[in-house]
C-alpha positions in Angstrom: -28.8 -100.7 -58.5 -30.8 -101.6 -55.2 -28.9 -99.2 -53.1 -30.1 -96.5 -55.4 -33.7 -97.1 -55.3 -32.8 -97.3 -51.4 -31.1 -93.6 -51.2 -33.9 -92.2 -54.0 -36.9 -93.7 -51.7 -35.0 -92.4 -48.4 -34.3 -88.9 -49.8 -37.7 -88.6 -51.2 -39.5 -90.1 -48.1 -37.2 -87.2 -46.0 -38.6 -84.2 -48.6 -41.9 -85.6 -48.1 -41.4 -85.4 -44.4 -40.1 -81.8 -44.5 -42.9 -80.4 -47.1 -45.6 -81.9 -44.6 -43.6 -80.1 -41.6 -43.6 -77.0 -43.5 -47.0 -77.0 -44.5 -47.9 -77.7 -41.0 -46.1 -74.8 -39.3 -47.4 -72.3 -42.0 -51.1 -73.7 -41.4 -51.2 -74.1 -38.0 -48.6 -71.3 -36.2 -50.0 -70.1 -33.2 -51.9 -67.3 -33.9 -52.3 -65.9 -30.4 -52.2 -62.2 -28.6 -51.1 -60.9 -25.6 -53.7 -60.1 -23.5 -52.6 -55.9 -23.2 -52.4 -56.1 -26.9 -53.8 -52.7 -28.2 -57.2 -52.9 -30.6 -56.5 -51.9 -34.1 -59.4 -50.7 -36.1 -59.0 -51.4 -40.2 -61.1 -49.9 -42.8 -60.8 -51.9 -46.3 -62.1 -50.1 -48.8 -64.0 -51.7 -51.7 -62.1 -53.0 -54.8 -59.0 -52.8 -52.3 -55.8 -55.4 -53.4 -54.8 -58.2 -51.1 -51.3 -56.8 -51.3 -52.8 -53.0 -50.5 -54.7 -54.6 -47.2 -50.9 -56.9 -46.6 -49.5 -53.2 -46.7 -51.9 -51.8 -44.6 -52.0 -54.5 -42.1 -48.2 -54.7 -41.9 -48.4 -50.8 -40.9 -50.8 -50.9 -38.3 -48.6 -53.8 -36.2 -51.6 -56.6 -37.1 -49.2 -58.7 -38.7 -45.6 -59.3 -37.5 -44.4 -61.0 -41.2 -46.3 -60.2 -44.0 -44.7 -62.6 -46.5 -45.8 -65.7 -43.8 -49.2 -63.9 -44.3 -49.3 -63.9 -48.1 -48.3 -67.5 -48.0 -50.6 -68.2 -45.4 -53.7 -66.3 -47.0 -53.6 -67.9 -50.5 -53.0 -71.4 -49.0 -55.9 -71.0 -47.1 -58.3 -68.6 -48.5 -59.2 -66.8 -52.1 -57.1 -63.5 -52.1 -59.2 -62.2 -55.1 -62.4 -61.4 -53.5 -61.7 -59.6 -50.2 -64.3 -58.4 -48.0 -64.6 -54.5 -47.9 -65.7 -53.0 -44.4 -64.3 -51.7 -41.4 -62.7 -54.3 -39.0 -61.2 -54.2 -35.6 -58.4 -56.6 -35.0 -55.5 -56.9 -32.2 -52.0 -56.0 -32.7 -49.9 -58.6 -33.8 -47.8 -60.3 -30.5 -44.7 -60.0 -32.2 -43.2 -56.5 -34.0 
């Protein structure tokens, strides 16, 4: 019965382990351009969907993985109430 406890608190110590690795590449991947990235200029429009601005990101080269970004974005920040305006943003490093 001890050597069960033992494997359970292992196994769940090593999920614990990856979750926090996880979390911690999703948070905290390097979010960096090239310097002879191009400028990108995005207009949001009001009342526009987090997955319409995803779409529209995705398809100007801003963001290489737009699923990572979703994740990213509603661990992070409140994908309801986007800011409308016109933005000017590099192109993402990786295509």
């Amino acid at each position: 019965m001890k050597k069960l406890f033992k494997y359970t608190g292992l196994t769940l110590a090593a999920l614990v382990v990856a979750a926090a690795f996880l979390l911690s590449v999703i948070l905290y991947w390097p979010f960096y351009t090239l310097s002879n990235s191009e400028n990108v200029d995005i207009i949001v429009p009001w009342g526009a969907s987090f997955d319409r601005v995803t779409e529209t990101l995705k398809s100007r080269n801003v963001i290489a993985n737009k699923h990572l970004f979703k994740l990213s974005a509603k661990l992070l920040a409140d994908t309801q109430n986007l800011r409308a305006g016109k933005f000017t943003l590099h192109e993402a490093h990786v295509k």
